[in-house]
GUPA-38661 format. One record per residue (C-alpha): residue number from 1; residue in three letters; x, y, z. Coordinates in pm, whole numbers, padded with zeros to 5 digits. Example, Ala and Ser with C-alpha at 12.3 -4.5 7.8 and 13.67 -1.06 7.14 Angstrom:
PT|1|ALA|01230|-00450|00780
PT|2|SER|01367|-00106|00714
***
This chain:
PT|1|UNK|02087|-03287|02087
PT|2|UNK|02100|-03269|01680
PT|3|UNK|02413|-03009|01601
PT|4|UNK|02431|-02847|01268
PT|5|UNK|02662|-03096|00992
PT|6|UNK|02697|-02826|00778
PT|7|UNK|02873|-02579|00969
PT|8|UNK|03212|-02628|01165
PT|9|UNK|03045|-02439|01476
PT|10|UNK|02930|-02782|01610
PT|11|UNK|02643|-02632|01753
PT|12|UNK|02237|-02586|01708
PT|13|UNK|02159|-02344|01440
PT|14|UNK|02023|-02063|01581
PT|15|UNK|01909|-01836|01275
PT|16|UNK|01759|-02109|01036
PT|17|UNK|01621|-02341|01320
PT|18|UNK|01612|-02667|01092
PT|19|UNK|01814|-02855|01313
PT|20|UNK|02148|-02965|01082
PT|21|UNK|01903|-03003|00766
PT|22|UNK|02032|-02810|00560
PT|23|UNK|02301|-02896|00280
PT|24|UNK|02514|-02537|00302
PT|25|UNK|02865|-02487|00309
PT|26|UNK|02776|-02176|00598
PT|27|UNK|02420|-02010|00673
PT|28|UNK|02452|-01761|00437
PT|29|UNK|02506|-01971|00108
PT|30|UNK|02269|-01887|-00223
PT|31|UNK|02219|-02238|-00247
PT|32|UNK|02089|-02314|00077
PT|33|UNK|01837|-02612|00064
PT|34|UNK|01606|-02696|00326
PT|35|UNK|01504|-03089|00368
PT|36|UNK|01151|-03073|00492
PT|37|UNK|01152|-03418|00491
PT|38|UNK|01397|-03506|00689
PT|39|UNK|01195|-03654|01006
PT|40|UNK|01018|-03880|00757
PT|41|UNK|01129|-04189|00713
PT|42|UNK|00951|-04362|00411
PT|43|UNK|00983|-04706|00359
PT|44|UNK|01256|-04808|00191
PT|45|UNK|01266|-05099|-00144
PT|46|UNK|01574|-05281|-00222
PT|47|UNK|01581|-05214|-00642
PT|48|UNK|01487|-04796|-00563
PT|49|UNK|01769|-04629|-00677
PT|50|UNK|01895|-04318|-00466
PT|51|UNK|01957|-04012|-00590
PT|52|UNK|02141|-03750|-00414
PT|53|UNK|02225|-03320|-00497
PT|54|UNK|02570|-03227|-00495
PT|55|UNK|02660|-02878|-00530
PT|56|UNK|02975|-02757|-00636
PT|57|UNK|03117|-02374|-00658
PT|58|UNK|02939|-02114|-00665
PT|59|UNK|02585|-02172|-00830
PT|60|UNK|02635|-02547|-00974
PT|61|UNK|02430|-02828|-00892
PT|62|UNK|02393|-03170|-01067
PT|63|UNK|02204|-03511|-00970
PT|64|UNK|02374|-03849|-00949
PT|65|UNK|02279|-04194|-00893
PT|66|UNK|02437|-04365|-00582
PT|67|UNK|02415|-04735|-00732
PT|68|UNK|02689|-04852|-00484
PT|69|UNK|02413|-04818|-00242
PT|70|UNK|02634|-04594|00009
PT|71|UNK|02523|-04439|00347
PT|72|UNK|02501|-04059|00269
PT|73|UNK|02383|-03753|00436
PT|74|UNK|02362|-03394|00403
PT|75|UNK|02722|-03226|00388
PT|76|UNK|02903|-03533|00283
PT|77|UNK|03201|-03484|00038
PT|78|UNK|03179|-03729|-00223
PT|79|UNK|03346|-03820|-00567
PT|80|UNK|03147|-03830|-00853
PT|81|UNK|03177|-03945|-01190
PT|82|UNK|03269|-03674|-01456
PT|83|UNK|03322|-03635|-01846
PT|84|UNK|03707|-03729|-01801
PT|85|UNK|03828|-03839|-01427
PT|86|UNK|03638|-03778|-01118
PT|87|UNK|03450|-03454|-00985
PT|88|UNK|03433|-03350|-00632
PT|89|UNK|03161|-03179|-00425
PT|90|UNK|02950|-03130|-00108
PT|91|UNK|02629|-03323|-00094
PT|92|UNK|02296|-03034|-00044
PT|93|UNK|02015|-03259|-00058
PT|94|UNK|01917|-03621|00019
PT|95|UNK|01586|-03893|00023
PT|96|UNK|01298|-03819|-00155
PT|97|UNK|01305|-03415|-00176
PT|98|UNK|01569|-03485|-00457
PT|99|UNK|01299|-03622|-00671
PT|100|UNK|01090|-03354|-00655
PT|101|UNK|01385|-03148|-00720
PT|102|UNK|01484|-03345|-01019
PT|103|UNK|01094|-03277|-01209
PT|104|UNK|01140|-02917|-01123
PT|105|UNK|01472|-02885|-01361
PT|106|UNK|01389|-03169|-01554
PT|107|UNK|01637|-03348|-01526
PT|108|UNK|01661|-03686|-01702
PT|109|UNK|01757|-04053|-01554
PT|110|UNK|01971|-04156|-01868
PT|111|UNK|02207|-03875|-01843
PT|112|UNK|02286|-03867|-01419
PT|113|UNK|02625|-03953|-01325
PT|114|UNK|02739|-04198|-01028
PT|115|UNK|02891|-04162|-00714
PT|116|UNK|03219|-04382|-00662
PT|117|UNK|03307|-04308|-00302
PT|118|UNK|03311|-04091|-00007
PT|119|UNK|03624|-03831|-00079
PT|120|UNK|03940|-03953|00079
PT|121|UNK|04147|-03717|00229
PT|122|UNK|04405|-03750|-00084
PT|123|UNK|04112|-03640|-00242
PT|124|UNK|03995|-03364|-00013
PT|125|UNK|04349|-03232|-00022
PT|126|UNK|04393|-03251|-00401
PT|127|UNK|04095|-03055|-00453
PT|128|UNK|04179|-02772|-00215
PT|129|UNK|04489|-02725|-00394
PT|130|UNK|04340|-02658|-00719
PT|131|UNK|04086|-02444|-00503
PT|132|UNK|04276|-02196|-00419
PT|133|UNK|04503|-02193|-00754
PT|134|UNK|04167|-02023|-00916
PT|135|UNK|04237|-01685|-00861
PT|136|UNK|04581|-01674|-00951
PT|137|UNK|04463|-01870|-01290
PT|138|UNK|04221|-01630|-01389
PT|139|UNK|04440|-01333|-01390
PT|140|UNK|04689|-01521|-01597
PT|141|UNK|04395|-01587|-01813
PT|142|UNK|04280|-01259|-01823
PT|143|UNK|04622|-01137|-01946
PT|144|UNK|04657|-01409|-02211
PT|145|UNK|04298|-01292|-02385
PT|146|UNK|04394|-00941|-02351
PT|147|UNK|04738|-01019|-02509
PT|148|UNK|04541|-01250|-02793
PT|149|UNK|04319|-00881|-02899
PT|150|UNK|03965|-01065|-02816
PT|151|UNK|03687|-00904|-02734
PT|152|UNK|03617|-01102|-02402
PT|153|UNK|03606|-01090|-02039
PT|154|UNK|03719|-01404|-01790
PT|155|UNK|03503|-01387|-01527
PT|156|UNK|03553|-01699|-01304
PT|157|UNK|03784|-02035|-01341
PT|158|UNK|03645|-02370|-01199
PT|159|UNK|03896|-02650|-01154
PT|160|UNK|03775|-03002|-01145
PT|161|UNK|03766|-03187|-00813
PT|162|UNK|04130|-03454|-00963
PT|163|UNK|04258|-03109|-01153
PT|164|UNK|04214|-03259|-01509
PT|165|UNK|03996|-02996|-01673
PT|166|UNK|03922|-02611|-01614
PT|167|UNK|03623|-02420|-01719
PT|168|UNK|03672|-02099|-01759
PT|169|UNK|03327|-01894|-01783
PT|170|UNK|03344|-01574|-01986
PT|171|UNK|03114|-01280|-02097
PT|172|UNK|03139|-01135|-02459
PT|173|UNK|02871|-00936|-02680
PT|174|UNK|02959|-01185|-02973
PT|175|UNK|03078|-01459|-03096
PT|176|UNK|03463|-01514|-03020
PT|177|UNK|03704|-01741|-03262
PT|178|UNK|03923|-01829|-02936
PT|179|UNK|04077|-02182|-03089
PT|180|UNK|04435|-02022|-03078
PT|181|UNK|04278|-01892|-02723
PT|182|UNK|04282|-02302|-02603
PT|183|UNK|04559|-02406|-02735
PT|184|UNK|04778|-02134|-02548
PT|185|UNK|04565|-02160|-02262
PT|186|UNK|04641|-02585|-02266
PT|187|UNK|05002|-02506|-02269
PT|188|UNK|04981|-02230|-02002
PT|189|UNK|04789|-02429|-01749
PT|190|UNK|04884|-02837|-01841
PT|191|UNK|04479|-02927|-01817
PT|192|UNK|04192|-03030|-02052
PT|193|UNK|04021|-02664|-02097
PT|194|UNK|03632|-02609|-02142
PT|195|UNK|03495|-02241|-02230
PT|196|UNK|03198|-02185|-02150
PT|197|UNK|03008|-01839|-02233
PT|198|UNK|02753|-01640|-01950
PT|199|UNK|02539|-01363|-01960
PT|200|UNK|02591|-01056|-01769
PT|201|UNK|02332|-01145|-01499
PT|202|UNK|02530|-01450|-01410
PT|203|UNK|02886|-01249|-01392
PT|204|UNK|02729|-01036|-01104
PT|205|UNK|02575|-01286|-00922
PT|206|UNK|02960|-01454|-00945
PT|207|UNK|03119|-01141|-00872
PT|208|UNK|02905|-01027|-00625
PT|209|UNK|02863|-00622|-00512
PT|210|UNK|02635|-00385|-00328
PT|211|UNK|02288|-00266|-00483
PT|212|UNK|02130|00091|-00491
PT|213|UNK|01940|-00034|-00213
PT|214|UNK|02225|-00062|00021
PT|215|UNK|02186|-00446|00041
PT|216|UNK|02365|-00727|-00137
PT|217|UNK|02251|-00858|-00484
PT|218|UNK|01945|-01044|-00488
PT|219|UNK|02115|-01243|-00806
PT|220|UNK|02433|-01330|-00576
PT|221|UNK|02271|-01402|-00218
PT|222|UNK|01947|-01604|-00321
PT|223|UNK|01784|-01527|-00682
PT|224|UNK|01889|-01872|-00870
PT|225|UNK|01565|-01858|-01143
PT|226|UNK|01685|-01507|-01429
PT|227|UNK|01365|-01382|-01550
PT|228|UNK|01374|-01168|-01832
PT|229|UNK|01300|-00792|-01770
PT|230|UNK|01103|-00596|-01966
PT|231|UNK|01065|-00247|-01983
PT|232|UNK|00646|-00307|-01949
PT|233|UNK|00714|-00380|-01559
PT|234|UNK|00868|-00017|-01507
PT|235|UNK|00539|00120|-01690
PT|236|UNK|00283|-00088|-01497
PT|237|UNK|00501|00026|-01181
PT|238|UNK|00457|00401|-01312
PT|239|UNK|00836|00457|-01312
PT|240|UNK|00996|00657|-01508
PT|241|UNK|01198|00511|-01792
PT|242|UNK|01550|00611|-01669
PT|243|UNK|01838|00397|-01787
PT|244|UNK|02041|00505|-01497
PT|245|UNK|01806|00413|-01239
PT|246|UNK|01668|00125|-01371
PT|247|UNK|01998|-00057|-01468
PT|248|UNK|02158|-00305|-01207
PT|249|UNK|02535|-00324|-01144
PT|250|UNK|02530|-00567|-01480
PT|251|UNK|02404|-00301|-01708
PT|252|UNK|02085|-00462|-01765
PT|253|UNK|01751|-00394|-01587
PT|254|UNK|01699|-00479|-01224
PT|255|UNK|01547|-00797|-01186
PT|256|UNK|01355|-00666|-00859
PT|257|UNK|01131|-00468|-01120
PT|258|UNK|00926|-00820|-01107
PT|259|UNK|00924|-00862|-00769
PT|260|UNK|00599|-00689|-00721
PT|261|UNK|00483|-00671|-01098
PT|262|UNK|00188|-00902|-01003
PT|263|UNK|00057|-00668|-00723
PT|264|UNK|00071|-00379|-00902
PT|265|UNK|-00097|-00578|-01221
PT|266|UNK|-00399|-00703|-01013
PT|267|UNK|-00451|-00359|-00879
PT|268|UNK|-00450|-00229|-01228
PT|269|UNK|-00730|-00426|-01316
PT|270|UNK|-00986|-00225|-01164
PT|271|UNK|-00856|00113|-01280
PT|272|UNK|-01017|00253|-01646
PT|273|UNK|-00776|00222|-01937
PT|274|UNK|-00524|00557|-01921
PT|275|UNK|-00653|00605|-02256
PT|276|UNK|-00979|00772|-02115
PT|277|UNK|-01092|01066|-02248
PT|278|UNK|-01391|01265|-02069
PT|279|UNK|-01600|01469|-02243
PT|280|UNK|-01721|01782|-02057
PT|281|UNK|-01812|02127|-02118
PT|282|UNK|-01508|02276|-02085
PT|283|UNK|-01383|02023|-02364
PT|284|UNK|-01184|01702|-02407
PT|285|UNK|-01012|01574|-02046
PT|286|UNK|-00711|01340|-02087
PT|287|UNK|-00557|01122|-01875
PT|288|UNK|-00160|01175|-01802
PT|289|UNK|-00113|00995|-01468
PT|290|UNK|-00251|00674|-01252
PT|291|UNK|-00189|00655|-00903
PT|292|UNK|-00206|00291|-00773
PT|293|UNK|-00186|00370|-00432
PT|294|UNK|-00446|00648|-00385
PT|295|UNK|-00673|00464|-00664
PT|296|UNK|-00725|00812|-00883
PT|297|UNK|-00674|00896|-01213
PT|298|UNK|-00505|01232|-01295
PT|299|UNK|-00679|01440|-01618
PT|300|UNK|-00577|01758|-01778
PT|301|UNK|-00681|01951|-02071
PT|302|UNK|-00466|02039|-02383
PT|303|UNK|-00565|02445|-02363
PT|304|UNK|-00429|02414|-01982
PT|305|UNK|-00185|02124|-01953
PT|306|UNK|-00050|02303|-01623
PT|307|UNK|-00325|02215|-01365
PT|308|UNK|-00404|01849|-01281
PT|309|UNK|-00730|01724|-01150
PT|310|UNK|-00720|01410|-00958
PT|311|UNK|-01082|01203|-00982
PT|312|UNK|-01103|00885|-00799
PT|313|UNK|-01150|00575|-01049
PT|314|UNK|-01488|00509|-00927
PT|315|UNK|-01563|00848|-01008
PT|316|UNK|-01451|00845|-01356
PT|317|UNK|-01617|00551|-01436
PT|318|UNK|-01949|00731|-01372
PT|319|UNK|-01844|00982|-01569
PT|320|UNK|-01745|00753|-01881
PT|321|UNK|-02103|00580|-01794
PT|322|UNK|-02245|00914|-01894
PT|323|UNK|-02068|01048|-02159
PT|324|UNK|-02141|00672|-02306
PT|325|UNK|-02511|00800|-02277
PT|326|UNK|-02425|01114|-02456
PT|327|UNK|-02458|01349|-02155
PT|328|UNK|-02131|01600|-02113
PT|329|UNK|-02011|01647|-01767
PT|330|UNK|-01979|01949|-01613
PT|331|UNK|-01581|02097|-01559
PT|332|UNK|-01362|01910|-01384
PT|333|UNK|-01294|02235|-01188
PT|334|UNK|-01636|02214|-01042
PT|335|UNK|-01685|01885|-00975
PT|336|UNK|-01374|01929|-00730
PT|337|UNK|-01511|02206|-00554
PT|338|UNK|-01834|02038|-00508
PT|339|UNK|-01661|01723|-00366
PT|340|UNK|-01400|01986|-00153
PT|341|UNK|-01737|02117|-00027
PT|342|UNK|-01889|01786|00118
PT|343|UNK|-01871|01769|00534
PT|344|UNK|-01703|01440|00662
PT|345|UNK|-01956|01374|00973
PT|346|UNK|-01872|01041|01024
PT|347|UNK|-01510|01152|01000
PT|348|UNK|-01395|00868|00749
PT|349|UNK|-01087|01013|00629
PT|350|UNK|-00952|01109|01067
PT|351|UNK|-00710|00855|01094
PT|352|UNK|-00766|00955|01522
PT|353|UNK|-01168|00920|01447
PT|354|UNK|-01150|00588|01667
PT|355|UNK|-00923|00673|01913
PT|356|UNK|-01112|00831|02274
PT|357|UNK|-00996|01159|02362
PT|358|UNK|-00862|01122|02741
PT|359|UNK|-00950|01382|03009
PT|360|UNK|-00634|01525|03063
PT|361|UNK|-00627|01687|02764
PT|362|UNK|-00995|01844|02775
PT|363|UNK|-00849|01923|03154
PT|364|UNK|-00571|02127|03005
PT|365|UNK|-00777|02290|02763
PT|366|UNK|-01056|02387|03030
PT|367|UNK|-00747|02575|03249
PT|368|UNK|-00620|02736|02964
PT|369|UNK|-00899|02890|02906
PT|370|UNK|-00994|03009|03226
PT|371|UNK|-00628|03104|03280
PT|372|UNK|-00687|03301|02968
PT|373|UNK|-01005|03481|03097
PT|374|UNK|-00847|03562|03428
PT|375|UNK|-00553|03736|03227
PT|376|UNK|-00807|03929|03008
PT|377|UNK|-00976|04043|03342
PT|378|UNK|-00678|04153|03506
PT|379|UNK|-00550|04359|03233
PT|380|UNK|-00898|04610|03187
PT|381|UNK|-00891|04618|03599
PT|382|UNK|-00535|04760|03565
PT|383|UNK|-00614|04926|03253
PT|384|UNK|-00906|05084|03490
PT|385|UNK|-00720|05161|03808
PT|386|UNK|-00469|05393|03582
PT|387|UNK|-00704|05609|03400
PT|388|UNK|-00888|05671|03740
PT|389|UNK|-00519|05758|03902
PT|390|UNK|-00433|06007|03620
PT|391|UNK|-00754|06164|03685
PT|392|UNK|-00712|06223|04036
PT|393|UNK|-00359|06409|03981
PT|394|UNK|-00525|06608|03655
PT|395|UNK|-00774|06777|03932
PT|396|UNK|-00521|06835|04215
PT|397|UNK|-00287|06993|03960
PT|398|UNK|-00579|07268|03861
PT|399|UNK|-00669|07317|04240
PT|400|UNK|-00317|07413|04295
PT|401|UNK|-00250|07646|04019
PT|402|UNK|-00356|08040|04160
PT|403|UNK|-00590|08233|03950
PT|404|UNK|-00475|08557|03778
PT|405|UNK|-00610|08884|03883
PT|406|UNK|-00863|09043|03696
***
């Protein structure tokens, strides 16, 4: 029985179901990688060079060569060749899926870096050390560029796997002259430092948070690829153009505006331009609103912007078709009524049109009205039996009374 490698459980997978293939530091990493080929075993050449994915924190990946010819698999800790030193990571991906990887990103063959050995455990410890030094580093940073007066935010330190360099990744609106900034940060931390500059996307898929959706950020869990986001996909979407609600936790707009950008772009297709103007006799109708989802078209007229008419787009394209011709429809106001007019017979619009009505409900009905009839009955019978009673006392009572004498 095939446990997961990645995980310390030990045990089969039971959410992902790929059977220890993928190269994950847990189940829920962003960077989780699934080896479809893993049960395929091509054949292997003697002068192919291997090439292998490590990933490192957070979102970094890089390719390397394994010329040494070492047995690897997914979730191996390796040492890899760096600009200065040795780097240490976690291999995510194996075999022949890391070509196919490598033409995706483009990555070129004169620029990968080697693998020297498994990691040791003087080099497994080593690297934890510096590990968990990051946090305590990057508030020290922090207070050194706020000390300095420049206009910059630290948002994440990376140490390399031996501890020679750190990278610390920053956000800033401009350019920042931060060569003092080194210097002081050299002497504060006793490593080779490397500054490297992100965009405001990438500090919140570091830092991580809660959307307005109630889930966690698409741009920290899984969204590696940061399309740009325009404006046009919150207009195709028919959504209003509020900063507010359209801004993510990193100020710009939400990338989940192009999730369904496509849909709602093929559906557009078919609808008239929103610049449509309908002649009629009433005068000009324009058009203020599309609704995707219903498929109508929403016009108005400029003496009476108040009331909306909605026309279905088939329907307005008719009535371009004529005006084209040079014939003015009739008012919007009556072409509604006629259409409110029309009997459904075949019941096209009864969501319930399909469904057979059972025979305890036309049993139920039945008794209630007969229960109903019975009621009505008994009421006039009583209603009958009293007006005879007070008749029969309003004759005793004159028998009774003695007549006066003349």
């Amino acid at each position: 029985m095939e446990t997961c490698s990645s995980c310390s459980s030990g045990e089969l997978p039971k959410g992902c179901k790929n059977n220890g293939a993928c190269g994950t530091g847990n189940c829920n990493s962003k960077l989780s990688v699934f080896n479809w080929l893993s049960d395929i075993h091509p054949p292997t050449q003697k002068n192919q060079p291997q090439y292998i994915e490590v990933r490192f924190k957070d979102d970094r990946k890089d390719f390397y060569i394994n010329d040494s010819n070492l047995v690897l698999s997914i979730g191996d800790i390796v040492a890899v060749e760096a600009n200065s030193g040795h780097d240490v990571g976690v291999i995510s991906l194996t075999g022949e899926l890391v070509k196919i990887q490598m033409r995706k990103k483009k990555a070129k063959m004169d620029e990968l870096g080697k693998v020297y050995r498994k990691a040791t455990q003087k080099d497994i410890e080593i690297w934890q050390n510096f590990k968990n030094k990051e946090h305590n580093v990057m508030l020290d940073a922090r207070k050194i560029a706020r000390s300095s007066g420049l206009q910059m935010k630290i948002c994440d330190v990376e140490y390399q796997g031996d501890g020679s360099k750190v990278t610390l990744y920053y956000t800033a609106e401009g350019r920042v002259d931060f060569r003092q900034l080194i210097k002081d940060y050299a002497m504060a931390f006793r490593s080779k430092i490397d500054m490297r500059q992100i965009g405001y996307r990438q500090e919140s898929a570091k830092v991580g948070g809660i959307g307005s959706c109630g889930r966690e950020l698409c741009c920290s869990t899984w969204l590696t690829d940061f399309r740009s986001v325009n404006t046009a996909a919150a207009r195709y979407q028919q959504l209003s153009i509020n900063p507010q609600k359209l801004a993510g936790q990193c100020g710009k707009l939400k990338c989940c505006l192009n999730f369904e950008l496509d849909t709602y772009v093929d559906a557009l297709a078919d609808f008239p331009s929103s610049q449509t103007v309908l002649e009629t006799e009433k005068g000009k109708a324009y058009c203020i609103k599309v609704d995707v989802f219903r498929n109508q078209m929403w016009f108005t007229y400029t003496e009476n912007p108040i009331s909306w008419h909605p026309i279905n787009i088939y329907d307005v394209k008719k009535l371009v078709e004529l005006n084209k011709k040079g014939i003015t429809v009739k008012p919007l106001d009556e072409l509604l009524e006629k259409e409110d007019l029309k009997i459904d017979l075949i019941e096209e619009n009864n969501l319930h049109r399909f469904e057979k009505k059972s025979k305890s409900t036309n049993k139920r009905k039945s008794r209630n009205k007969n229960q109903q009839k019975t009621d009505t009955k008994n009421t006039t019978d009583k209603q009958k039996t009293k007006s005879k009673t007070n008749n029969t006392n309003s004759n005793q009572q004159k028998k009774r009374t003695p007549k006066k004498p003349k």
